[in-house]
MARKE-710278 format. One line per field, with one value per residue (C-alpha): residue in one letter; residue number from 1; x, y, z. Coordinates in Angstrom, 2 decimals, decimal comma. Layout:
! residues N
code = (A;...)
pos = (NUM;...)
x = (X;...)
y = (Y;...)
z = (Z;...)
! end
This chain:
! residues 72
code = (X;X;X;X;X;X;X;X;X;X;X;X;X;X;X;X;X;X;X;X;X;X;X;X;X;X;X;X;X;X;X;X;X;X;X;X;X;X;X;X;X;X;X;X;X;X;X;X;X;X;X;X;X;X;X;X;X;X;X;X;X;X;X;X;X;X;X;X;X;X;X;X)
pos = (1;2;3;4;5;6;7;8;9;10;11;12;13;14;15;16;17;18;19;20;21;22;23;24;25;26;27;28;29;30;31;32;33;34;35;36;37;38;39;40;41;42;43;44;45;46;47;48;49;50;51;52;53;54;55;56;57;58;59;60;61;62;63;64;65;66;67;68;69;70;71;72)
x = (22,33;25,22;26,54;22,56;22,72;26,05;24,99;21,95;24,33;26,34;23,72;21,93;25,36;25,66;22,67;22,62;25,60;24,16;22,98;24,57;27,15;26,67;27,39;31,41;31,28;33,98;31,26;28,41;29,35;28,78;25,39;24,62;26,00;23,59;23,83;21,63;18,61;15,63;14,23;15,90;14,06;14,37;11,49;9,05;9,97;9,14;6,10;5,06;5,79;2,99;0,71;0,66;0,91;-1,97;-4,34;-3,18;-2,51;1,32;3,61;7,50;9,28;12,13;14,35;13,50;15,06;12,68;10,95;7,92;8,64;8,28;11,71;13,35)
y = (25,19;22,58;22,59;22,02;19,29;17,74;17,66;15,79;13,45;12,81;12,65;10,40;7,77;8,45;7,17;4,19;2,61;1,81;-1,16;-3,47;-4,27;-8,51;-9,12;-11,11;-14,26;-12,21;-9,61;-11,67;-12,38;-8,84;-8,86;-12,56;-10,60;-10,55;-7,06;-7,36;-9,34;-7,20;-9,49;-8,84;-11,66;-15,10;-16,17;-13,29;-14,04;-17,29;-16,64;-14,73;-17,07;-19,98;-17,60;-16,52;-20,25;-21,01;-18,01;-17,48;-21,16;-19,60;-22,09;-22,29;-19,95;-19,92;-21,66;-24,76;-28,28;-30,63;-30,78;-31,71;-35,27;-36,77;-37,81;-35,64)
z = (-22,26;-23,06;-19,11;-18,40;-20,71;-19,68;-16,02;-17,19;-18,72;-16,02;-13,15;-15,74;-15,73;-12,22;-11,50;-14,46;-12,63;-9,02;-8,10;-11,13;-9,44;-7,55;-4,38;-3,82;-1,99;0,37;0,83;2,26;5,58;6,10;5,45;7,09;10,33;13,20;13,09;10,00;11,95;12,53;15,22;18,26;20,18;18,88;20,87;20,08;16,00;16,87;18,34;15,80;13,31;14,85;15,44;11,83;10,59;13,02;11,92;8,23;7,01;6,22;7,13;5,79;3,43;6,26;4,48;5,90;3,86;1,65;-1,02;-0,78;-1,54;2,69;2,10;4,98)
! end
């Protein structure tokens, strides 16, 4: 019953310890890699993109600059 409960334990801390751990400055290039894209085809993505904007309303969220302001 202990080594039952001790397992618990540790799978329990195993488990409580992923994920808290930030992302290093060093460590993000990795992950801005193109590797990381999902959209193989710029154009397609782009595509895609008006013809959402044009049948949704959904424009921006892209990261696009400005702030609303008509200053850029």
């Amino acid at each position: 019953m202990r080594a039952i409960l001790v397992a618990i334990g540790l799978a329990a801390s195993a488990l409580a310890g992923c994920g808290k751990q930030a992302v290093r400055a060093a460590e993000k290039e990795f992950l801005a890699d193109q590797v990381m894209v999902f959209d193989d085809d710029p154009h397609e993505s782009s595509s895609d993109d008006h013809i959402r904007t044009n049948r949704e309303g959904a424009a921006g969220g892209h990261g696009a600059g400005g702030g609303g302001c008509g200053c850029n």
